[in-house]
PQR file with spaces between the fields and no chain letter, atoms N, CA, C, O and H, PARSE charges and radii, in Angstrom:
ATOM       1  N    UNK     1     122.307  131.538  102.082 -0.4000 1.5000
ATOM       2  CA   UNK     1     120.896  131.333  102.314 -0.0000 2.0000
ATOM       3  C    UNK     1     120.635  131.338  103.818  0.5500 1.7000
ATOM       4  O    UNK     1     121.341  130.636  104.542 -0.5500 1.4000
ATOM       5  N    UNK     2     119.544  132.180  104.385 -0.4000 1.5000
ATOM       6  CA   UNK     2     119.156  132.141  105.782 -0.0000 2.0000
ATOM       7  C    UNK     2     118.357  131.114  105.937  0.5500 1.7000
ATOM       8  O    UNK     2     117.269  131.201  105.367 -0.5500 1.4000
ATOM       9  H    UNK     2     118.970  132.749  103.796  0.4000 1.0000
ATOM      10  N    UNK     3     118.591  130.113  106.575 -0.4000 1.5000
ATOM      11  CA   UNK     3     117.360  129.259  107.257 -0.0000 2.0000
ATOM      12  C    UNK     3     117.146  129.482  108.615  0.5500 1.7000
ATOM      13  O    UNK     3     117.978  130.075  109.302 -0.5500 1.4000
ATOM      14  H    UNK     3     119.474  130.042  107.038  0.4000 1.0000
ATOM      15  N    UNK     4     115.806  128.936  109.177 -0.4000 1.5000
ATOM      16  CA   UNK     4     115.331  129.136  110.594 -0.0000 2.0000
ATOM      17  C    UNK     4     115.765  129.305  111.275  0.5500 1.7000
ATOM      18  O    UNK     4     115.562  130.349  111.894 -0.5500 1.4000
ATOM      19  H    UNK     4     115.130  128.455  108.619  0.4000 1.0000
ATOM      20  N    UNK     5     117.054  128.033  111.821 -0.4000 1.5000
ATOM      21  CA   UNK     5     117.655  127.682  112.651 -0.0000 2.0000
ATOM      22  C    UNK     5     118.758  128.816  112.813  0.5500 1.7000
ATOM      23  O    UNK     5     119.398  128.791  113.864 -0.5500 1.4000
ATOM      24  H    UNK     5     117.218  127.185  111.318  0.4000 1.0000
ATOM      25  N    UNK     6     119.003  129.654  112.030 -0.4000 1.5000
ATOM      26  CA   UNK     6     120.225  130.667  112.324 -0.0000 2.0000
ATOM      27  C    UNK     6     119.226  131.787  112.622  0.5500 1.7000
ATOM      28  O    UNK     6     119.953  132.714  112.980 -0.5500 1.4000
ATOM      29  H    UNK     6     118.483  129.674  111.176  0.4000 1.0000
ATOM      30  N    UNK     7     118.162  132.142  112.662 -0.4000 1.5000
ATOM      31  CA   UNK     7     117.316  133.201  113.629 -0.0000 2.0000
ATOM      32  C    UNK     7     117.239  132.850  114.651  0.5500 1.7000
ATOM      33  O    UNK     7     116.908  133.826  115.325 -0.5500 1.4000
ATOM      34  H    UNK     7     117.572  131.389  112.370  0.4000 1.0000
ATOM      35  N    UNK     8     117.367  131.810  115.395 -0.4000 1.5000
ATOM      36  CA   UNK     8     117.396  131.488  116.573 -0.0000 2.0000
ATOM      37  C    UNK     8     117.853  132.317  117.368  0.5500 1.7000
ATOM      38  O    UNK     8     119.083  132.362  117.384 -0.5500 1.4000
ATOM      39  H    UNK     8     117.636  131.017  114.848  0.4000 1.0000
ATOM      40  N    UNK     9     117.281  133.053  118.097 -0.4000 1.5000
ATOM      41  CA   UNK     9     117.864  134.123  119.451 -0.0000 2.0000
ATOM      42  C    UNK     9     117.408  133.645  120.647  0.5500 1.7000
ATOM      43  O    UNK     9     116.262  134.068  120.804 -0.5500 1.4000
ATOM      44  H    UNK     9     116.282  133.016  118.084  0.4000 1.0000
ATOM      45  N    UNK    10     117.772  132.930  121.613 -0.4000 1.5000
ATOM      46  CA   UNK    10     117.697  132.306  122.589 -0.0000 2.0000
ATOM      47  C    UNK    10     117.594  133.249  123.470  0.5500 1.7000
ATOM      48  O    UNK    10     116.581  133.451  124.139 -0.5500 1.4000
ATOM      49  H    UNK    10     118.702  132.585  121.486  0.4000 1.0000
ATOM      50  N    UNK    11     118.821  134.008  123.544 -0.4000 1.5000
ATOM      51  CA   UNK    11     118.802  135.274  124.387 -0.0000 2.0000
ATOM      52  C    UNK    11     118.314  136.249  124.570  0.5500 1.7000
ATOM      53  O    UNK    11     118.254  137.111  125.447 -0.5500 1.4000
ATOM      54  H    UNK    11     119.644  133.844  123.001  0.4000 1.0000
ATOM      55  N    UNK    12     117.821  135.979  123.302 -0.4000 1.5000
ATOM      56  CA   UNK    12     116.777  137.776  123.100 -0.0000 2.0000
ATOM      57  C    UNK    12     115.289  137.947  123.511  0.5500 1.7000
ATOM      58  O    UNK    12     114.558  137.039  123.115 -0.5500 1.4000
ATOM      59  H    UNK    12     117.871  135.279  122.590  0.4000 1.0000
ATOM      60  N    UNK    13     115.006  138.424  123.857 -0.4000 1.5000
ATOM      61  CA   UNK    13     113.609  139.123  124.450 -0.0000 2.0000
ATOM      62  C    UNK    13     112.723  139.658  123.637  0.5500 1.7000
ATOM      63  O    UNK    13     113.060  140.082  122.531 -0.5500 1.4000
ATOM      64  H    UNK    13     115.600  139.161  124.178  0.4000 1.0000
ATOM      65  N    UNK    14     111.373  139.713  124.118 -0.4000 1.5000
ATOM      66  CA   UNK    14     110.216  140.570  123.286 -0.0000 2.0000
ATOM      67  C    UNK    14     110.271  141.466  124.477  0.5500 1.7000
ATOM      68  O    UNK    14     110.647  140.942  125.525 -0.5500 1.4000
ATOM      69  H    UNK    14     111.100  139.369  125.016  0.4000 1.0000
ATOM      70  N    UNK    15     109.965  142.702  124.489 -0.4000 1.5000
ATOM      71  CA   UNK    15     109.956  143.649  125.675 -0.0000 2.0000
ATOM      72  C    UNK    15     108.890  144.812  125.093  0.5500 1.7000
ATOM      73  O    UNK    15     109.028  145.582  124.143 -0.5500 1.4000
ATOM      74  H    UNK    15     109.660  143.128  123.638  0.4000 1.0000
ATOM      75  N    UNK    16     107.909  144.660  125.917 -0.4000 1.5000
ATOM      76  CA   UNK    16     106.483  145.806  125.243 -0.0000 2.0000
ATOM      77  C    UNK    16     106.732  147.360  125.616  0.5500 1.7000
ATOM      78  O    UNK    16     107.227  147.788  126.658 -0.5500 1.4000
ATOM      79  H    UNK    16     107.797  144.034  126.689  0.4000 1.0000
ATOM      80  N    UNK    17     106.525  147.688  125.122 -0.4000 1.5000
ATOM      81  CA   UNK    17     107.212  149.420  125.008 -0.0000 2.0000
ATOM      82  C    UNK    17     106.191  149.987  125.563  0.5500 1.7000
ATOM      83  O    UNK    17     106.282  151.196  125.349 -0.5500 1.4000
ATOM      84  H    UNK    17     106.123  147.340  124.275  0.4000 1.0000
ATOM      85  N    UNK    18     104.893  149.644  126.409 -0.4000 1.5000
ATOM      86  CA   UNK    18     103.904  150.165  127.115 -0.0000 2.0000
ATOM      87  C    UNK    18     104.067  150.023  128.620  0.5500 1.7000
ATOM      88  O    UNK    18     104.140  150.890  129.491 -0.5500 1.4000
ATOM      89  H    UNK    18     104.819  148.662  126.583  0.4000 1.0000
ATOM      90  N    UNK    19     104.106  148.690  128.692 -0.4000 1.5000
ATOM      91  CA   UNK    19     104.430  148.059  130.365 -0.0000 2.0000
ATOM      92  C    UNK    19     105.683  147.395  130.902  0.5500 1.7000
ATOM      93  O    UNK    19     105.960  147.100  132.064 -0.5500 1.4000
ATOM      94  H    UNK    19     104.047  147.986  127.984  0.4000 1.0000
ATOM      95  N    UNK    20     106.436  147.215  129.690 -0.4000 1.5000
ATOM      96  CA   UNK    20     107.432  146.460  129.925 -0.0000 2.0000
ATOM      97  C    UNK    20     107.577  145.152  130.387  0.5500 1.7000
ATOM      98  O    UNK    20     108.497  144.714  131.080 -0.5500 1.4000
ATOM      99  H    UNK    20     106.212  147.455  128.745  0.4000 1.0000
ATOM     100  N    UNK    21     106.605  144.559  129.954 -0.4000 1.5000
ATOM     101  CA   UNK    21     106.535  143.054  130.444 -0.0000 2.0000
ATOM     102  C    UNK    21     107.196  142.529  128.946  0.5500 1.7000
ATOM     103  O    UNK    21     106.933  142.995  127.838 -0.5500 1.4000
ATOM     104  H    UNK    21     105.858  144.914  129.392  0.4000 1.0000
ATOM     105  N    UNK    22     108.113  141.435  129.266 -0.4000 1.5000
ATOM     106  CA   UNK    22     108.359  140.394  128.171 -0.0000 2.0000
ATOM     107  C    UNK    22     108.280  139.433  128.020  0.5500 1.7000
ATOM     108  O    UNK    22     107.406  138.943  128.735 -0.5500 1.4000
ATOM     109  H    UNK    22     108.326  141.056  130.166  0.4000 1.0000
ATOM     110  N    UNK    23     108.825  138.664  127.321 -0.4000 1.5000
ATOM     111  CA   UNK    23     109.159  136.831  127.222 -0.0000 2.0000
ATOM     112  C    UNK    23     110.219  136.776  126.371  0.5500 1.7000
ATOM     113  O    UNK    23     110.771  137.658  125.713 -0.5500 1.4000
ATOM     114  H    UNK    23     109.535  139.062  126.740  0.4000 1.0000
ATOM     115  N    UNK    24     110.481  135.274  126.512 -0.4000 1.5000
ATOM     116  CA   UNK    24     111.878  134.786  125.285 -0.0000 2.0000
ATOM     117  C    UNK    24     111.392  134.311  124.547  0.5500 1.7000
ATOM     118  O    UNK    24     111.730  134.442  123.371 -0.5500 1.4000
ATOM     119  H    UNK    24     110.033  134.558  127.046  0.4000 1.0000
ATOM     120  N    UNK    25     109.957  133.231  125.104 -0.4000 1.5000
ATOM     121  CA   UNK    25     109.862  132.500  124.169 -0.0000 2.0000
ATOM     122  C    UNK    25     108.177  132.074  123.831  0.5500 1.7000
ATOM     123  O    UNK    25     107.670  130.954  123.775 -0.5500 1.4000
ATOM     124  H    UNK    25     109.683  133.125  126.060  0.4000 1.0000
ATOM     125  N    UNK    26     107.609  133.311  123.655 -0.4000 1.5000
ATOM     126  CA   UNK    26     106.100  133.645  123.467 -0.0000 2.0000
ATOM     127  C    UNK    26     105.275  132.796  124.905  0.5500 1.7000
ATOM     128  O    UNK    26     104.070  132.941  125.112 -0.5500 1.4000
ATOM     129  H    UNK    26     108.021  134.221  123.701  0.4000 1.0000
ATOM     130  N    UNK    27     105.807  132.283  125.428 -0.4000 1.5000
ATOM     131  CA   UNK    27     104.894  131.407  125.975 -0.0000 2.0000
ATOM     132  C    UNK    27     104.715  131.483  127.804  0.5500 1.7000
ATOM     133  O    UNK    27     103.770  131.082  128.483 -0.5500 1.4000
ATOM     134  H    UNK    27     106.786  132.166  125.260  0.4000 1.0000
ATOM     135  N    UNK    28     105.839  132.066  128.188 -0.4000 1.5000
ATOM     136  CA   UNK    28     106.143  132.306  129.285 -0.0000 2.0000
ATOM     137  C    UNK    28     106.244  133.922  129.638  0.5500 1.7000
ATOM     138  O    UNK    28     107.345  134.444  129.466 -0.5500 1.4000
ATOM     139  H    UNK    28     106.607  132.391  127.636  0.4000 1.0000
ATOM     140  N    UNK    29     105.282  134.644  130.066 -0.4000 1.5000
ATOM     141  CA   UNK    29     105.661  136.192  130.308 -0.0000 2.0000
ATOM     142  C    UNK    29     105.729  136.828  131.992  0.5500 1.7000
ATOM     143  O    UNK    29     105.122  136.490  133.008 -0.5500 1.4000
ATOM     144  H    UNK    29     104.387  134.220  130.205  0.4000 1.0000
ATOM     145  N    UNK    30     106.607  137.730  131.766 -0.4000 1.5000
ATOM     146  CA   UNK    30     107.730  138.188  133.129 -0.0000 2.0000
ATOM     147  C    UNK    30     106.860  139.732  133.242  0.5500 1.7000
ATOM     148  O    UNK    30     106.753  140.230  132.121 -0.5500 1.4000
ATOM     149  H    UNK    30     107.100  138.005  130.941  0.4000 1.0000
ATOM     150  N    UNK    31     106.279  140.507  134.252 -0.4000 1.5000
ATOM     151  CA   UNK    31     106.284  141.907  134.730 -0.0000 2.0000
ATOM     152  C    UNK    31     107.448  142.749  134.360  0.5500 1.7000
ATOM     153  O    UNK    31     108.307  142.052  133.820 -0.5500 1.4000
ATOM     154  H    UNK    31     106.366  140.101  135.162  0.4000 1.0000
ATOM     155  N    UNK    32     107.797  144.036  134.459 -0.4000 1.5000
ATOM     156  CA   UNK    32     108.528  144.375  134.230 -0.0000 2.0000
ATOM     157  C    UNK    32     109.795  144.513  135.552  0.5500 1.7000
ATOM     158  O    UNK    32     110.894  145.040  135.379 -0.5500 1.4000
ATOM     159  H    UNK    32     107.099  144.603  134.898  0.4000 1.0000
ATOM     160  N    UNK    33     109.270  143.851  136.963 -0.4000 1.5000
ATOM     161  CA   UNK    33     109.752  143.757  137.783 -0.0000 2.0000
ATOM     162  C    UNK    33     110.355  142.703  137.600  0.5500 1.7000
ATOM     163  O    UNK    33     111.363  142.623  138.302 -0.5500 1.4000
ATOM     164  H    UNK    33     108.377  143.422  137.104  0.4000 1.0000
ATOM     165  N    UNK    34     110.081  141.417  136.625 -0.4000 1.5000
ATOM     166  CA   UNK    34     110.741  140.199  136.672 -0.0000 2.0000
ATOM     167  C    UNK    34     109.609  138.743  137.155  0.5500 1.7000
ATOM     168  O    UNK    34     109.870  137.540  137.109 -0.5500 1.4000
ATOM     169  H    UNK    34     109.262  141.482  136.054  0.4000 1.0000
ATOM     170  N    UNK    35     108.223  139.498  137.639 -0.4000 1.5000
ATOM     171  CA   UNK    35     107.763  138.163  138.043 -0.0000 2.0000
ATOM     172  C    UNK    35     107.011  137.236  136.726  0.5500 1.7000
ATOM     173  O    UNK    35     107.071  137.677  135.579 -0.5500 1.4000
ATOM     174  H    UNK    35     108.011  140.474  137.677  0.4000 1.0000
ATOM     175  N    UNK    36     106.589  136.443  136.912 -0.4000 1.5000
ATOM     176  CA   UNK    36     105.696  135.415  135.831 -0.0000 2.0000
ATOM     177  C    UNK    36     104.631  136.224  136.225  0.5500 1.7000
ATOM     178  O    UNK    36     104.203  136.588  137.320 -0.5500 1.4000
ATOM     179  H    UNK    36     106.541  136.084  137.844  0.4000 1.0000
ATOM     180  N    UNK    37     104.323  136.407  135.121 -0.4000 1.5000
ATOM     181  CA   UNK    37     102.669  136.816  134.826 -0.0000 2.0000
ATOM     182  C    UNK    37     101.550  135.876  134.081  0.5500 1.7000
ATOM     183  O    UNK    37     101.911  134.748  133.746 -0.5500 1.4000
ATOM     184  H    UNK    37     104.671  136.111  134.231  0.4000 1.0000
ATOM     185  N    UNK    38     100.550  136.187  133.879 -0.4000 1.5000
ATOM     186  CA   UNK    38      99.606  134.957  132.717 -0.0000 2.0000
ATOM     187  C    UNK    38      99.839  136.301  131.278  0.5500 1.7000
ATOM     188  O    UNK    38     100.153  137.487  131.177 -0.5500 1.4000
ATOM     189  H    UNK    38     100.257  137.103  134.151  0.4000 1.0000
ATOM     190  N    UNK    39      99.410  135.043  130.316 -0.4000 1.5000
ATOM     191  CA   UNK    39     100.311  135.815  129.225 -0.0000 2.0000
ATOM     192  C    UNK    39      98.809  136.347  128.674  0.5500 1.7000
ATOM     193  O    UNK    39      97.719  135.777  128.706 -0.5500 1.4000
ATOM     194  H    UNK    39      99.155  134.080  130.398  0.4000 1.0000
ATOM     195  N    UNK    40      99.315  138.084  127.996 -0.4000 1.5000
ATOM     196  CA   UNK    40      98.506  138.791  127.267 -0.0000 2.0000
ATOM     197  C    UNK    40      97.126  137.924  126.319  0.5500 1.7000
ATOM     198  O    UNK    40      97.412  136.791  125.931 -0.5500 1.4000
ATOM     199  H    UNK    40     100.201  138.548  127.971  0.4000 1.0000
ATOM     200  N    UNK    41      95.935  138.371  126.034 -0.4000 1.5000
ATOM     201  CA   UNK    41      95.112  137.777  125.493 -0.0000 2.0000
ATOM     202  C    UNK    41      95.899  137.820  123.642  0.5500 1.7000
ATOM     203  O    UNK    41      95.651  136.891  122.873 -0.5500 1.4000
ATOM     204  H    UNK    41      95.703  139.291  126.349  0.4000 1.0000
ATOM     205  N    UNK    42      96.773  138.971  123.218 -0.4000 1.5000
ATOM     206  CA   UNK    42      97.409  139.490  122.180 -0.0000 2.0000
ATOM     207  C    UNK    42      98.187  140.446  122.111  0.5500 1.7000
ATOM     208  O    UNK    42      97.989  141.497  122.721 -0.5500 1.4000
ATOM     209  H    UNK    42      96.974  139.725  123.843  0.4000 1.0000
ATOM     210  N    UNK    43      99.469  140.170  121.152 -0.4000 1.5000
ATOM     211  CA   UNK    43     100.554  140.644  121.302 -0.0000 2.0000
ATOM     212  C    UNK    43     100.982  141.327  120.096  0.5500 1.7000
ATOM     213  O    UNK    43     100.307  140.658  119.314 -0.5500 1.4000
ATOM     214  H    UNK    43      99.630  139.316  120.657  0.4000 1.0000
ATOM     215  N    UNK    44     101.619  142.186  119.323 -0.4000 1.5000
ATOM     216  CA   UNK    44     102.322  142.417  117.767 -0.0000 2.0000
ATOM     217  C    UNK    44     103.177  142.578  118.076  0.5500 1.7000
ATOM     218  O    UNK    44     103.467  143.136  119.134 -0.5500 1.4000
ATOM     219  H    UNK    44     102.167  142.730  119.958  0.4000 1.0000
ATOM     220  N    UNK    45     104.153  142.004  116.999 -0.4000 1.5000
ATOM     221  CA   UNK    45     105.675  142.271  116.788 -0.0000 2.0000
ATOM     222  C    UNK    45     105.718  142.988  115.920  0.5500 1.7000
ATOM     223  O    UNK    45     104.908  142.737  115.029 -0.5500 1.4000
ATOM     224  H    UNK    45     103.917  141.550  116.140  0.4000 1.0000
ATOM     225  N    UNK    46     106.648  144.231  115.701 -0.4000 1.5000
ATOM     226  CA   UNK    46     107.341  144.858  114.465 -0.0000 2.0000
ATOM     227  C    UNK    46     108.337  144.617  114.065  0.5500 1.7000
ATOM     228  O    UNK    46     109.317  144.988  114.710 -0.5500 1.4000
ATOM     229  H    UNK    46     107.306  144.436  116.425  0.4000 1.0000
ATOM     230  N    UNK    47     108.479  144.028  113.061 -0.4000 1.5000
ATOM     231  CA   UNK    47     109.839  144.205  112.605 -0.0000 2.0000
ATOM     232  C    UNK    47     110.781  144.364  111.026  0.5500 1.7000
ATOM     233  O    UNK    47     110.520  143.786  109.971 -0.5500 1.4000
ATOM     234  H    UNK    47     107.682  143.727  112.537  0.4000 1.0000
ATOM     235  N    UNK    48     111.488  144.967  111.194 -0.4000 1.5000
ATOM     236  CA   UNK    48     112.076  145.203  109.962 -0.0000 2.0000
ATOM     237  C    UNK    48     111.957  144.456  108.492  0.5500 1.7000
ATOM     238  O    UNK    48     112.545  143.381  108.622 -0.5500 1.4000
ATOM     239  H    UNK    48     111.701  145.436  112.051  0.4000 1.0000
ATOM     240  N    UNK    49     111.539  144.554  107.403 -0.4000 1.5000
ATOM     241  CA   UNK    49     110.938  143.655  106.690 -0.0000 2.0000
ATOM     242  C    UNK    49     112.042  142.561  106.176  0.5500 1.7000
ATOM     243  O    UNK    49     111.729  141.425  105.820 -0.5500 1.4000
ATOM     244  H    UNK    49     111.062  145.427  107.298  0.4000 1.0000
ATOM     245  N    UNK    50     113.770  143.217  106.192 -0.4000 1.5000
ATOM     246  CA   UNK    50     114.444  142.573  105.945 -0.0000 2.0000
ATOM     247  C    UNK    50     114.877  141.934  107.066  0.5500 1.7000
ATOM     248  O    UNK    50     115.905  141.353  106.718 -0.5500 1.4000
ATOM     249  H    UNK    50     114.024  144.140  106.481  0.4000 1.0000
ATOM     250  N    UNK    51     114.667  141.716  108.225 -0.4000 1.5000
ATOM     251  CA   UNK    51     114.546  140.571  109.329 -0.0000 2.0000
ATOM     252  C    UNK    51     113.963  139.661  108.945  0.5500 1.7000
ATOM     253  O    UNK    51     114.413  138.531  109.135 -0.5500 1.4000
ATOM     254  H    UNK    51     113.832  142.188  108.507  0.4000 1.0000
ATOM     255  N    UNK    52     112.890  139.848  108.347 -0.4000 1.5000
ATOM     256  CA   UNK    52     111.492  138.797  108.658 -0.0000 2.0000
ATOM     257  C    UNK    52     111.884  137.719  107.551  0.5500 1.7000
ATOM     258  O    UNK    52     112.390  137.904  106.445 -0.5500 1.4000
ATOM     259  H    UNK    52     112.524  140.766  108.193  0.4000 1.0000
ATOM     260  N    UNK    53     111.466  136.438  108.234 -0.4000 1.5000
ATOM     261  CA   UNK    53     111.617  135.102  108.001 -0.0000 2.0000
ATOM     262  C    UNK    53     110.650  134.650  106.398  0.5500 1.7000
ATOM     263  O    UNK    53     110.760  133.803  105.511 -0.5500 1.4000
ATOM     264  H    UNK    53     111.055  136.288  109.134  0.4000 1.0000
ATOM     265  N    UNK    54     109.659  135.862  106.750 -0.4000 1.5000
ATOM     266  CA   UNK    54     108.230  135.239  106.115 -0.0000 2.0000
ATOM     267  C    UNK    54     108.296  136.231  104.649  0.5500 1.7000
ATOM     268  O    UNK    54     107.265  136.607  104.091 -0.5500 1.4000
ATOM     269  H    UNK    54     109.569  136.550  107.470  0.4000 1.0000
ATOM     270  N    UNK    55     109.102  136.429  104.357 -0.4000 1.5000
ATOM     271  CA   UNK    55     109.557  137.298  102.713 -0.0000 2.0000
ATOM     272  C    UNK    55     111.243  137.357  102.090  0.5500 1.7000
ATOM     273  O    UNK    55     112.098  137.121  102.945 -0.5500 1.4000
ATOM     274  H    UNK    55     109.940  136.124  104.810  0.4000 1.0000
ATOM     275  N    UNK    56     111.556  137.542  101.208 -0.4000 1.5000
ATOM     276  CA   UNK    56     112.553  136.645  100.091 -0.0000 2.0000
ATOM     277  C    UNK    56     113.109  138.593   99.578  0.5500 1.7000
ATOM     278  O    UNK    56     112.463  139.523   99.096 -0.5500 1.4000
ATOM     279  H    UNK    56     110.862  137.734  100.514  0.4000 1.0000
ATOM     280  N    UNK    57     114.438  138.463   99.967 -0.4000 1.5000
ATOM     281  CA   UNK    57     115.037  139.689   99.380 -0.0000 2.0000
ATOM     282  C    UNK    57     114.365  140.089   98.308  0.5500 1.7000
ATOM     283  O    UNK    57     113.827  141.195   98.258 -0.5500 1.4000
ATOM     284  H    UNK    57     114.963  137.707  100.358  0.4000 1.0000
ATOM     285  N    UNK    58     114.322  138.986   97.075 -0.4000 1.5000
ATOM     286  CA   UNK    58     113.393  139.308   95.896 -0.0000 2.0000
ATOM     287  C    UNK    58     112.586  139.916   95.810  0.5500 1.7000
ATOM     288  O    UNK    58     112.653  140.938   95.127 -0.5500 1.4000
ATOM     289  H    UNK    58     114.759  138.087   97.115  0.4000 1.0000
ATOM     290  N    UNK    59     111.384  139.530   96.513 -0.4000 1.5000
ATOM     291  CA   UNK    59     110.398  140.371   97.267 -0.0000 2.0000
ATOM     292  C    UNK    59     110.207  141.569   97.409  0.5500 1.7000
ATOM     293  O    UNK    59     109.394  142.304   96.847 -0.5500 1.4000
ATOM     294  H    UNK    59     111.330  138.700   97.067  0.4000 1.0000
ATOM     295  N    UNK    60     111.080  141.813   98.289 -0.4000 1.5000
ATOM     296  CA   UNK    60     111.841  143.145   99.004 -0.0000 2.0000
ATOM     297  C    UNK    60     112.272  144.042   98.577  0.5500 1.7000
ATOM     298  O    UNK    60     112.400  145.070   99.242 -0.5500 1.4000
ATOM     299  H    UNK    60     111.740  141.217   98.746  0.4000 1.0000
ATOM     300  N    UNK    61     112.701  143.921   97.091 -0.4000 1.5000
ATOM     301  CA   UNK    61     113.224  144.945   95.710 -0.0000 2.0000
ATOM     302  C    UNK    61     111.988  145.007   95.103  0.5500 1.7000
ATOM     303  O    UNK    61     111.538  146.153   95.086 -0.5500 1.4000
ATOM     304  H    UNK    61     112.597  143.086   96.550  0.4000 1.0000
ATOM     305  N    UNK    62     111.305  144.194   94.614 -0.4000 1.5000
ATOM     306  CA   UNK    62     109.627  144.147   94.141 -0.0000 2.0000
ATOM     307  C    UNK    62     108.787  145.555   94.647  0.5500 1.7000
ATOM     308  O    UNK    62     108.292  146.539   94.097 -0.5500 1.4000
ATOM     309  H    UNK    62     111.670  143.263   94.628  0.4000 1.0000
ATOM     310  N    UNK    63     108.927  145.072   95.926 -0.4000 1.5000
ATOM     311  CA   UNK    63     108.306  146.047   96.919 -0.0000 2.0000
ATOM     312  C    UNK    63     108.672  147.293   96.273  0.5500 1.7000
ATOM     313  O    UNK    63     107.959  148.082   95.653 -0.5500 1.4000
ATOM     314  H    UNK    63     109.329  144.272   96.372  0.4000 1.0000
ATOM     315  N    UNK    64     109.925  147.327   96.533 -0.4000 1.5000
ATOM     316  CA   UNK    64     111.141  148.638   96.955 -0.0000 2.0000
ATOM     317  C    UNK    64     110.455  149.654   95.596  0.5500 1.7000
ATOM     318  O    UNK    64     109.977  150.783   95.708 -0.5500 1.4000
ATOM     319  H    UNK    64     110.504  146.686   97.037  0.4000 1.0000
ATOM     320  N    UNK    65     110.600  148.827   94.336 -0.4000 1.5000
ATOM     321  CA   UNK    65     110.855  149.175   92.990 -0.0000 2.0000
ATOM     322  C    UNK    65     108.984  149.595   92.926  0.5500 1.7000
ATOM     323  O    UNK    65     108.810  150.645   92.307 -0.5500 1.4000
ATOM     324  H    UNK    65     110.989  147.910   94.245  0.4000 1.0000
ATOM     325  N    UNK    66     108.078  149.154   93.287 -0.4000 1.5000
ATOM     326  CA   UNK    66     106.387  149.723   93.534 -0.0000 2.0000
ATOM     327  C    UNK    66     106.380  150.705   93.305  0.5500 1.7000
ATOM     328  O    UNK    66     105.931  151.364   92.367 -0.5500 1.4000
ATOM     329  H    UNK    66     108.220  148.302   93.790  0.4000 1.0000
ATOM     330  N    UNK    67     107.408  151.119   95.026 -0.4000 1.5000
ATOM     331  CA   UNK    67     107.100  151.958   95.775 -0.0000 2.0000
ATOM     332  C    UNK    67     107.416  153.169   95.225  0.5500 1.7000
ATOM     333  O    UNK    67     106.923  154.274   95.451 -0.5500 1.4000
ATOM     334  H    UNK    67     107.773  150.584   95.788  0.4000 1.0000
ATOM     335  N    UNK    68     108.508  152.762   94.291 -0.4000 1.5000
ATOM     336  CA   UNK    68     109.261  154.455   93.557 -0.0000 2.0000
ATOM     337  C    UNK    68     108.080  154.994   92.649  0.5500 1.7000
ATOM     338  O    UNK    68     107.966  156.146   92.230 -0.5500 1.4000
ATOM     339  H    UNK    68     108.908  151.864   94.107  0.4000 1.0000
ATOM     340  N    UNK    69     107.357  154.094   92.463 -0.4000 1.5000
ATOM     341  CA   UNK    69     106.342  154.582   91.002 -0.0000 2.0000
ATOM     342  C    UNK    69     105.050  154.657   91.810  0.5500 1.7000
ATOM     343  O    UNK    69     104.086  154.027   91.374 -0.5500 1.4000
ATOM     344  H    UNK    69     107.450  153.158   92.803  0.4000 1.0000
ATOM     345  N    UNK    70     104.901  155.471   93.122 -0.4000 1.5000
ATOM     346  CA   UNK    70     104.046  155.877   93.745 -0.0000 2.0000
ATOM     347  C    UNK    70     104.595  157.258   93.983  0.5500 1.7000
ATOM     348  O    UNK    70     105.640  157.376   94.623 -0.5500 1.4000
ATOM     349  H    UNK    70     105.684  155.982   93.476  0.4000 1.0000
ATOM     350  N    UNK    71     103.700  158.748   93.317 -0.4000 1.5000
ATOM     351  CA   UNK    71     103.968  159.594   93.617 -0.0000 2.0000
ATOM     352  C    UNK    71     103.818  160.040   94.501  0.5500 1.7000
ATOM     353  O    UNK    71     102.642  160.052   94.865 -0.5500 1.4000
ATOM     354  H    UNK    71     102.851  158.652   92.797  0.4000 1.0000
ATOM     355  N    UNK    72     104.998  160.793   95.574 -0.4000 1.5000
ATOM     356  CA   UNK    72     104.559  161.799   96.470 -0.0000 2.0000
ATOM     357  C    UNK    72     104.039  162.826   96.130  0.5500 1.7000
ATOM     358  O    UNK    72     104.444  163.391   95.114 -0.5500 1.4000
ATOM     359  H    UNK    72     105.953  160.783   95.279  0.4000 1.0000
ATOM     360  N    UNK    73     102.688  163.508   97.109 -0.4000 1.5000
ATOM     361  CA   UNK    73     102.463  164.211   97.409 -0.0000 2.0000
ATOM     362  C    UNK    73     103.075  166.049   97.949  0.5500 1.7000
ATOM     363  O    UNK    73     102.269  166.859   98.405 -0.5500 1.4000
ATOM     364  H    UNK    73     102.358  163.049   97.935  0.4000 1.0000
């Protein structure tokens, strides 16, 4: 079972694929030179659905299994 506390990435970064400004920890944001900046009015994350905290493998086959019984075009 995944709980919270083992997503914990301390080390890891958000890094914006436009300007390159990031943070670690939503709250504090860096230029892409490294300085403190004031942080964005809004931000999105993408991420992989089987990353995400906020949905249940179960789920995730639910989804999966929809999706087959949607014809392509």
């Amino acid at each position: 079972m995944i709980h919270q506390s083992e997503l914990d990435q301390s080390n890891g970064r958000w890094i914006c694929e436009n300007t390159g400004m990031w943070t670690r920890d939503g709250l504090t944001f860096f230029s892409a030179r490294g300085d403190e900046i004031p942080p964005p009015r809004s931000i999105t994350f993408h991420i992989w659905t089987a990353y995400s905290p906020f949905t249940t493998w179960v789920q995730i086959v639910y989804d999966w299994l929809d999706a087959l019984k949607i014809p392509t075009a």
